[in-house]
C-alpha positions as CSV (number, residue, x, y, z in Angstrom):
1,X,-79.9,-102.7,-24.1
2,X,-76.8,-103.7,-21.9
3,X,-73.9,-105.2,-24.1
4,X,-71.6,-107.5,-22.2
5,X,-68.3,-108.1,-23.2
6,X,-66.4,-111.6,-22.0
7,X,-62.4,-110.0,-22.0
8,X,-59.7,-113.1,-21.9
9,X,-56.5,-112.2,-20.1
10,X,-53.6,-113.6,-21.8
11,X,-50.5,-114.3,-20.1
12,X,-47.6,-111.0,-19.9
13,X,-45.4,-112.0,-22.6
14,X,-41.4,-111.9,-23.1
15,X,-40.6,-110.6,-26.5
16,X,-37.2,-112.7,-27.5
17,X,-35.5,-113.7,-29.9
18,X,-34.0,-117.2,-29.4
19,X,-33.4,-120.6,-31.3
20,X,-35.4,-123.4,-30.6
21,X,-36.4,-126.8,-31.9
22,X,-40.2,-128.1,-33.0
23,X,-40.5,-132.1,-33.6
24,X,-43.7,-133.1,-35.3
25,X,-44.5,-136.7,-36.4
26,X,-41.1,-137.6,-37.8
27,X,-39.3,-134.4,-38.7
28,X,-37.0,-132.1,-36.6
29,X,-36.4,-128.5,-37.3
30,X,-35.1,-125.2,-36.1
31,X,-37.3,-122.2,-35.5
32,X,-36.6,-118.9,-34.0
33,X,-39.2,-118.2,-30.9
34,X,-40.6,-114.6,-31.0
35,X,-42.0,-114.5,-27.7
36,X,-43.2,-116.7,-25.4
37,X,-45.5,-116.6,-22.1
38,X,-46.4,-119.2,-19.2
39,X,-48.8,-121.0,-22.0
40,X,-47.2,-120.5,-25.1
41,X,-45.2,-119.3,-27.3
42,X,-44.8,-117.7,-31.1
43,X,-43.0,-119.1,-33.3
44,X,-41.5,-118.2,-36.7
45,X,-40.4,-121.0,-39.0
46,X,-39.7,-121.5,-42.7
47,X,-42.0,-125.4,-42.5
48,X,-45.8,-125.1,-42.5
49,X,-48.2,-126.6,-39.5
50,X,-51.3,-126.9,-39.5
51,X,-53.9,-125.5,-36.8
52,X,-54.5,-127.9,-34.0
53,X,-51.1,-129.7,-35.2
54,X,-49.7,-131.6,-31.9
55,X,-45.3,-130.3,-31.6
56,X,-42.7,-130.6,-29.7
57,X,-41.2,-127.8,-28.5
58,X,-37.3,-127.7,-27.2
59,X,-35.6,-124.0,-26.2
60,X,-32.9,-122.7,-23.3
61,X,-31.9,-126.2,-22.7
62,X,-35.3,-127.8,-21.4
63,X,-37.1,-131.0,-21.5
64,X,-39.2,-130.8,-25.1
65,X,-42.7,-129.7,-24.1
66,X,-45.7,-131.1,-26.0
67,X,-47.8,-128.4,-27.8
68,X,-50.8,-127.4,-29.7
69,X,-50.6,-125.1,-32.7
70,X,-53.1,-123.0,-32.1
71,X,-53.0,-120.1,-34.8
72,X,-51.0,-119.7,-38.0
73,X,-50.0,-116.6,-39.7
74,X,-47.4,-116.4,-43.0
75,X,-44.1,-118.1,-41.7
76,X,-45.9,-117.4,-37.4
77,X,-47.3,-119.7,-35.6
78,X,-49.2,-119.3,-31.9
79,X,-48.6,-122.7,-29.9
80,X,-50.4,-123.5,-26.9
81,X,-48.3,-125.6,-24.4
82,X,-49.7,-128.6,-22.4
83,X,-49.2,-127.0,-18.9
84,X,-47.8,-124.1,-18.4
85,X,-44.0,-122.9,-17.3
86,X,-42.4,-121.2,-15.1
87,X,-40.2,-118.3,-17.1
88,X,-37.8,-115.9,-15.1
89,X,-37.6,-112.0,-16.1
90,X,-36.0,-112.6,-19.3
91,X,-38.1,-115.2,-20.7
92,X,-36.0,-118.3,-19.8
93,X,-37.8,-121.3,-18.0
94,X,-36.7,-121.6,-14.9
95,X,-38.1,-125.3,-14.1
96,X,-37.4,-128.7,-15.1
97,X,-40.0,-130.4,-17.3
98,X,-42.6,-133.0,-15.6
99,X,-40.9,-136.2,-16.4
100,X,-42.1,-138.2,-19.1
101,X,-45.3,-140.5,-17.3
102,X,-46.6,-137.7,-15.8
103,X,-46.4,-135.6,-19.5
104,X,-48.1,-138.6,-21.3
105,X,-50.8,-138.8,-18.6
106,X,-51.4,-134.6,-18.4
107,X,-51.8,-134.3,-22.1
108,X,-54.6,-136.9,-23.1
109,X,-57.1,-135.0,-21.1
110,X,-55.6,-131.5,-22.3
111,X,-56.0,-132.1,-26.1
112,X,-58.7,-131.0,-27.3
């Protein structure tokens, strides 16, 4: 009997501590972001989403990048982003956002 095992690599992840913002339908709030990689990020915030909920995600200054939560734990939630980012060593994006047209465009055939 052979057992095979499909392992998915995530992306290295920076472990910080930083402020952010998260816009969903027609609230704004703060959240503190625990870590965050290339793809996503986790977040810890006192407002409740629900899986597959569509955010906005703002931190270190950047254009809001459109998101997906993808996993929800207590007051921790694992959101996917729509493309992914460039971070430096310390977990700050280094790159400016795709402007707006090309954002709209790239996320219809992401959302799943």
């Amino acid at each position: 009997m052979t057992i095979v095992s499909e392992v998915v690599k995530r992306d290295a992840r920076a472990k910080i501590l930083r402020a952010g913002v998260v816009r969903s339908g027609s609230f704004e709030r703060k959240v503190i972001i625990r870590d965050v990689s290339e793809s996503g990020a986790m977040i810890q915030s006192d407002v409740e989403f629900e899986k597959d909920e569509e955010v906005w995600l703002e931190f270190s200054g950047m254009t809001p990048i459109r998101s997906i939560v993808r996993w929800a734990s207590d007051n921790r939630y694992g959101i996917q982003f729509e493309r992914r980012i460039e971070l430096d060593k310390h977990g700050k994006p280094v790159a400016a956002s795709l402007n707006t047209e090309t954002r709209e465009k790239s996320f219809v055939s992401w959302k799943r």
